[in-house]
Jmol script that loads the backbone (N, CA, C; Angstrom):
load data "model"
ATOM      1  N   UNK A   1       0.311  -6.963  11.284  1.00  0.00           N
ATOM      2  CA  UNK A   1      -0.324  -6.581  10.039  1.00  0.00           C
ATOM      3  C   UNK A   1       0.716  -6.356   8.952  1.00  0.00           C
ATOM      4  N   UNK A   2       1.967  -5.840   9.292  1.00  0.00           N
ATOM      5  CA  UNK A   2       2.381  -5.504   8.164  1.00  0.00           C
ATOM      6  C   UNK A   2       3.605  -6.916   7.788  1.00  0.00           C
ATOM      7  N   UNK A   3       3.838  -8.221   8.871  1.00  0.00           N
ATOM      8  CA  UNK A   3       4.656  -8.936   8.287  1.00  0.00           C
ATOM      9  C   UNK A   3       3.337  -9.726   7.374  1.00  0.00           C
ATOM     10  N   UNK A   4       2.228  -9.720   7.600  1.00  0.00           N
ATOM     11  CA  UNK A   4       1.748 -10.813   7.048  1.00  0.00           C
ATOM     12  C   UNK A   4       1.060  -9.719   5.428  1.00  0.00           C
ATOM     13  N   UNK A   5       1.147  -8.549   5.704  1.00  0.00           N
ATOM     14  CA  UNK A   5       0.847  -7.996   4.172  1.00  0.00           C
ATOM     15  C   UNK A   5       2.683  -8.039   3.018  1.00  0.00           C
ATOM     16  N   UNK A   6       3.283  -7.665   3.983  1.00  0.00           N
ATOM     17  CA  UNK A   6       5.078  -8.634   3.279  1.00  0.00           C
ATOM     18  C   UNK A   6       4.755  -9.926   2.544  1.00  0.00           C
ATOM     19  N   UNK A   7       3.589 -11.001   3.556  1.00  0.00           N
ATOM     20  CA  UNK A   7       4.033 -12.104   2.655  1.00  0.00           C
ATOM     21  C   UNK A   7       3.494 -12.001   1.896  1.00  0.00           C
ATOM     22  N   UNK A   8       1.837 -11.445   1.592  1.00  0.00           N
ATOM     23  CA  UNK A   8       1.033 -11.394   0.881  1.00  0.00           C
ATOM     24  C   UNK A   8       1.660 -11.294  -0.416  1.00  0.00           C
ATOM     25  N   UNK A   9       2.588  -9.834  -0.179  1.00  0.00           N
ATOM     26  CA  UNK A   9       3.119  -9.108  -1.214  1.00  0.00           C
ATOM     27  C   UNK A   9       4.027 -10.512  -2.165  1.00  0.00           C
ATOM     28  N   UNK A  10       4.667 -10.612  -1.514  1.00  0.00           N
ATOM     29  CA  UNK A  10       5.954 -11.442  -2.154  1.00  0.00           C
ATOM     30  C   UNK A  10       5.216 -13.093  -2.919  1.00  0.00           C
ATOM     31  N   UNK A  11       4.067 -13.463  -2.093  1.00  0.00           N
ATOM     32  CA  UNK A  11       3.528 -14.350  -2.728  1.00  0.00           C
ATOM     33  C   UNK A  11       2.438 -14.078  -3.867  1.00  0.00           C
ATOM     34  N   UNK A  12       1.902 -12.808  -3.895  1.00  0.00           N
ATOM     35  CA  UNK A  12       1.663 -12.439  -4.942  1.00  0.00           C
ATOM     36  C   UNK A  12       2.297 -11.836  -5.992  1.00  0.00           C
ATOM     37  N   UNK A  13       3.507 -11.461  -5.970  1.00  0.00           N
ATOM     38  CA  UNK A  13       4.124 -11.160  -7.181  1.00  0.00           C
ATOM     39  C   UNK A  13       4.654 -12.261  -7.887  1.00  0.00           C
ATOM     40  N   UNK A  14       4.972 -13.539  -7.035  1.00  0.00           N
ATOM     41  CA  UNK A  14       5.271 -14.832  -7.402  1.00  0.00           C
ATOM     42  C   UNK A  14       4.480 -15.345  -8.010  1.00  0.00           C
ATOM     43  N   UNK A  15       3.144 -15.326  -7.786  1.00  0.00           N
ATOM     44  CA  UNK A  15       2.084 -16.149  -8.019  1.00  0.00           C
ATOM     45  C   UNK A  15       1.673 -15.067  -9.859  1.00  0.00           C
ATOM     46  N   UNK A  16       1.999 -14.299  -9.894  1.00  0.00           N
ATOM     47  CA  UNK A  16       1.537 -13.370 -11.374  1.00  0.00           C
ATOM     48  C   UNK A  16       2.832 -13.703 -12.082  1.00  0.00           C
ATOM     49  N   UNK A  17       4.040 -13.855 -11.767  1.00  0.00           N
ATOM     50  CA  UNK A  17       4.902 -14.358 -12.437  1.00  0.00           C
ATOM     51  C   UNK A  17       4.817 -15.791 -12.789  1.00  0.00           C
ATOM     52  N   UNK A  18       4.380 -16.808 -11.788  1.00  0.00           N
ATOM     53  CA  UNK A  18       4.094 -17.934 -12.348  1.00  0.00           C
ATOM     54  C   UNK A  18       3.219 -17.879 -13.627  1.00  0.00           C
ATOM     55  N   UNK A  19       2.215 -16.937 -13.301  1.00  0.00           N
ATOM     56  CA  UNK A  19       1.219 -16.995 -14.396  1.00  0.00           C
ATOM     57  C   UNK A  19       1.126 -16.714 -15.520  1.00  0.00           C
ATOM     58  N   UNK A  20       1.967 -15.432 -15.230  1.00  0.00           N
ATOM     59  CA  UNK A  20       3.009 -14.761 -16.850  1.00  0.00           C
ATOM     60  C   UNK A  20       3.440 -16.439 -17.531  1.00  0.00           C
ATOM     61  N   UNK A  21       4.341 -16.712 -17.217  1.00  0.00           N
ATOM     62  CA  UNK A  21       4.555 -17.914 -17.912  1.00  0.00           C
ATOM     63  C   UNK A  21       3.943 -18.853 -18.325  1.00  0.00           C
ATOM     64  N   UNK A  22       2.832 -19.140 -17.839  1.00  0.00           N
ATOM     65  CA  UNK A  22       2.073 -20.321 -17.791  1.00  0.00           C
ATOM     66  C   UNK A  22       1.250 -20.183 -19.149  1.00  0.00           C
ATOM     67  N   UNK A  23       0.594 -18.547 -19.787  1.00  0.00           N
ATOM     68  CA  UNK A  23      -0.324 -17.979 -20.274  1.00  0.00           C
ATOM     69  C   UNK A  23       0.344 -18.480 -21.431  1.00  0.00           C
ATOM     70  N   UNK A  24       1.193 -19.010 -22.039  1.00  0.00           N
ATOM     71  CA  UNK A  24       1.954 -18.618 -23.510  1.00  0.00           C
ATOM     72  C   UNK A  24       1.651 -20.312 -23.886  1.00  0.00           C
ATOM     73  N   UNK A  25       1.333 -21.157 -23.437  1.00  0.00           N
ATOM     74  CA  UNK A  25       1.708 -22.456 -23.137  1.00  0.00           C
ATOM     75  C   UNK A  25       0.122 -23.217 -24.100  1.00  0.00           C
ATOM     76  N   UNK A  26      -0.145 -24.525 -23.875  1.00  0.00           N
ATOM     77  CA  UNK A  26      -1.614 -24.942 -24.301  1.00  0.00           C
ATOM     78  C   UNK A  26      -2.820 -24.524 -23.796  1.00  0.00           C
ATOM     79  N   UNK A  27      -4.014 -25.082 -23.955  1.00  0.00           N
ATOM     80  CA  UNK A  27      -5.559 -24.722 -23.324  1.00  0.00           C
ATOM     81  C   UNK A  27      -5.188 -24.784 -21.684  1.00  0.00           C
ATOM     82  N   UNK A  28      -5.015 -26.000 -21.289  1.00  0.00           N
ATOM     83  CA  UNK A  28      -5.188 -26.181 -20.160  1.00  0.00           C
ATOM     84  C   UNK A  28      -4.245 -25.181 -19.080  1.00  0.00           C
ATOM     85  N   UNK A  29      -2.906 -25.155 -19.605  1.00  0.00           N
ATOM     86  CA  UNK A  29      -1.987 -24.591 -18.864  1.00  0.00           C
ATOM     87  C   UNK A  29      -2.286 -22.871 -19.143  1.00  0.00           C
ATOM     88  N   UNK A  30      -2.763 -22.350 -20.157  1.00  0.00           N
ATOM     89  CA  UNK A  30      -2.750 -21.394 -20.200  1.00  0.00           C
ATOM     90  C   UNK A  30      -3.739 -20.573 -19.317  1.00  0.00           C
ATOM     91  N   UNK A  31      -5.497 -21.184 -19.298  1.00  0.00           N
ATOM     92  CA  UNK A  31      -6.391 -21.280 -18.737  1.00  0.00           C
ATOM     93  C   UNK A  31      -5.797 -21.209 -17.076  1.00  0.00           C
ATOM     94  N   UNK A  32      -4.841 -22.025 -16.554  1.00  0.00           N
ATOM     95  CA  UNK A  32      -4.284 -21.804 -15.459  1.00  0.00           C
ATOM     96  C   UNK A  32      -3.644 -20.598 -14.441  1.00  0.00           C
ATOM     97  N   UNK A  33      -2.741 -20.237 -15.530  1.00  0.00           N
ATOM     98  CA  UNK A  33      -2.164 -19.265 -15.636  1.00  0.00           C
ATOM     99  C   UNK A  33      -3.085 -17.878 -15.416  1.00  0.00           C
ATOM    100  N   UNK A  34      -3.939 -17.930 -16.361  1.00  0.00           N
ATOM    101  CA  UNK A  34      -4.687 -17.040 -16.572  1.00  0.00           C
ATOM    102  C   UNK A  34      -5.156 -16.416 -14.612  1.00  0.00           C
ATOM    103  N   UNK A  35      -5.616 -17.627 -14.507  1.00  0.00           N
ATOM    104  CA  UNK A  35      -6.313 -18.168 -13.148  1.00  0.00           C
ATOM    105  C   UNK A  35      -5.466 -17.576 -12.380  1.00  0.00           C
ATOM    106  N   UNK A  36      -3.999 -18.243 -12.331  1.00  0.00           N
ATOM    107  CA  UNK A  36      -2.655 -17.528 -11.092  1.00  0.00           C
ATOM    108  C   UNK A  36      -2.535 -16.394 -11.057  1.00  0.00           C
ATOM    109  N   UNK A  37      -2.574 -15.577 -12.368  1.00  0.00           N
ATOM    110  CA  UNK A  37      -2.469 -14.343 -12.511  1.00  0.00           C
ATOM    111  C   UNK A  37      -3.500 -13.469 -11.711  1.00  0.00           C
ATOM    112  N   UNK A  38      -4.953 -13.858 -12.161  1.00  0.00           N
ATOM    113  CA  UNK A  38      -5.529 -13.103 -11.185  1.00  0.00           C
ATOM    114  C   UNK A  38      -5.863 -13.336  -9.579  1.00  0.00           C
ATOM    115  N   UNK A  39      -5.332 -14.497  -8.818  1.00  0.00           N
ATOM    116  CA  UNK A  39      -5.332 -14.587  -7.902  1.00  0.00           C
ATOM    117  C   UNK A  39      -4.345 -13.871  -7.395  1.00  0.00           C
ATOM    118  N   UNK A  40      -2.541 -13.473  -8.327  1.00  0.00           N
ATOM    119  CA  UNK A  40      -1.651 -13.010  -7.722  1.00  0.00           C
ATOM    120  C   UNK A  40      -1.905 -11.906  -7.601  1.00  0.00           C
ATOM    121  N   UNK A  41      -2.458 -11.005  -8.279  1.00  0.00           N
ATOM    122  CA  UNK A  41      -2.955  -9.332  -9.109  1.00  0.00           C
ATOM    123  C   UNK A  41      -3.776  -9.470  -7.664  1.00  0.00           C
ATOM    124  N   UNK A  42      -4.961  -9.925  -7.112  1.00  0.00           N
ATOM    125  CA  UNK A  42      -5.566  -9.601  -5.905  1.00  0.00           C
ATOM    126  C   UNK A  42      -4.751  -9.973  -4.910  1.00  0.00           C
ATOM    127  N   UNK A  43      -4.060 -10.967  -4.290  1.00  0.00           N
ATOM    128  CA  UNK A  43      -3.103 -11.211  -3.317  1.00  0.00           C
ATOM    129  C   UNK A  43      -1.875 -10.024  -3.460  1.00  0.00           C
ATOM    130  N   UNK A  44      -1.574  -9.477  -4.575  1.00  0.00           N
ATOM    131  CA  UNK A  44      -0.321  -8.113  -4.467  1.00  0.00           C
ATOM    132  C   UNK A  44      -1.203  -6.912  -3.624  1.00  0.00           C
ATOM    133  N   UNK A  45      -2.551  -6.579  -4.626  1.00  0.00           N
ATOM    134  CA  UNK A  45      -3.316  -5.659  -3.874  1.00  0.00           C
ATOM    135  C   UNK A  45      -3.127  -5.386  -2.586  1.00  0.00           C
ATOM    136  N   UNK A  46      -3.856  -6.646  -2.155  1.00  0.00           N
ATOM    137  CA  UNK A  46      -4.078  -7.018  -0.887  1.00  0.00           C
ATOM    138  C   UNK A  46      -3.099  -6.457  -0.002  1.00  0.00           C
ATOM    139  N   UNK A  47      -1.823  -7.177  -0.435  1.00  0.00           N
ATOM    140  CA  UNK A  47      -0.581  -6.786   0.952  1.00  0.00           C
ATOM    141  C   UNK A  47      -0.377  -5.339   0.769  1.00  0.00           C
ATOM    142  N   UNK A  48      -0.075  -4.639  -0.550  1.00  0.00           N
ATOM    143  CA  UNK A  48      -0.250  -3.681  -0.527  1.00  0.00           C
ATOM    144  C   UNK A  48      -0.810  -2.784   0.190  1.00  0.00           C
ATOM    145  N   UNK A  49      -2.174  -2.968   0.732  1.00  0.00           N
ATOM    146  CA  UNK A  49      -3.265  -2.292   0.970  1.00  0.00           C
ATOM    147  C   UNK A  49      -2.915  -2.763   2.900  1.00  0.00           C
ATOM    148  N   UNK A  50      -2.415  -3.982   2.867  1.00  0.00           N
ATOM    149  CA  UNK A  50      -2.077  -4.067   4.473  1.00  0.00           C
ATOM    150  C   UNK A  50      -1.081  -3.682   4.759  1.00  0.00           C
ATOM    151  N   UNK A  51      -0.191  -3.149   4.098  1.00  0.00           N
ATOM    152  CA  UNK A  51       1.583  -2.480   4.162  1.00  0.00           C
ATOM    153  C   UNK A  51       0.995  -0.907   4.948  1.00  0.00           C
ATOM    154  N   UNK A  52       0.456  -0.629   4.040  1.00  0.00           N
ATOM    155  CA  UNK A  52      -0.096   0.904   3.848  1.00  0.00           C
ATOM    156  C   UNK A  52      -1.366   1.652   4.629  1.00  0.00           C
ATOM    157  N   UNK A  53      -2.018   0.747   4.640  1.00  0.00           N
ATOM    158  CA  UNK A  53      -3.118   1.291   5.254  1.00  0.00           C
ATOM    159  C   UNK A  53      -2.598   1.398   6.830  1.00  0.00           C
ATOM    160  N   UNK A  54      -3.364   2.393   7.369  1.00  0.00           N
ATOM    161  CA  UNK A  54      -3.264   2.780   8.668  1.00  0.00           C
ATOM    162  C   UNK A  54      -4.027   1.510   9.865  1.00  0.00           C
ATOM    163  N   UNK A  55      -3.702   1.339  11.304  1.00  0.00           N
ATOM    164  CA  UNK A  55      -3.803   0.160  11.839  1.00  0.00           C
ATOM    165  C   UNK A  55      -5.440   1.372  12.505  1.00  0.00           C
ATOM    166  N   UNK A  56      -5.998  -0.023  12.635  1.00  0.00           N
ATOM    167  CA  UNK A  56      -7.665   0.283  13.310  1.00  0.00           C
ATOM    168  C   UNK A  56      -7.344   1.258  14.702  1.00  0.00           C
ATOM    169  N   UNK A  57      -8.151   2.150  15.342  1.00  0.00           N
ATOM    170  CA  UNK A  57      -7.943   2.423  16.570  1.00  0.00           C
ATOM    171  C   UNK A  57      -8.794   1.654  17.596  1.00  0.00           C
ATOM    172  N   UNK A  58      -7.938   1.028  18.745  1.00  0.00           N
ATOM    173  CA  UNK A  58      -8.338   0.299  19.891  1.00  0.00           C
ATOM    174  C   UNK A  58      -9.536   0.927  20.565  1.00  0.00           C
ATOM    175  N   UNK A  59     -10.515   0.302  20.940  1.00  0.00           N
ATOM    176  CA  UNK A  59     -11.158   0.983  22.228  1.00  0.00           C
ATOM    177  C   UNK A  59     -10.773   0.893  23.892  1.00  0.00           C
TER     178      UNK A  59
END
end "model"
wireframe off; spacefill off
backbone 0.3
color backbone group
């Protein structure tokens, strides 16, 4: 749980930085961007939330 909320993490901060950039650009590319950004903003969450959160208990 927590290597695969690592990648989450790292591919979502990548993925909002792509998007940062992308946003400043024409319709199409910006519209994109827009798009990366909020996929990265939920994919950071995400690992976040699997870094941190406590693991299920087994039965």
């Amino acid at each position: 749980m927590r290597i695969s909320g690592i990648i989450a993490l790292v591919v979502g901060i990548a993925a909002v930085l792509g998007g940062y950039f992308l946003t400043g650009n024409n319709d199409v590319a910006g519209m994109l961007g827009g798009i990366l950004m909020g996929v990265g903003g939920a994919t950071t969450i995400g690992g976040l939330i699997a870094i941190v959160a406590p693991r299920p208990r087994m039965q």
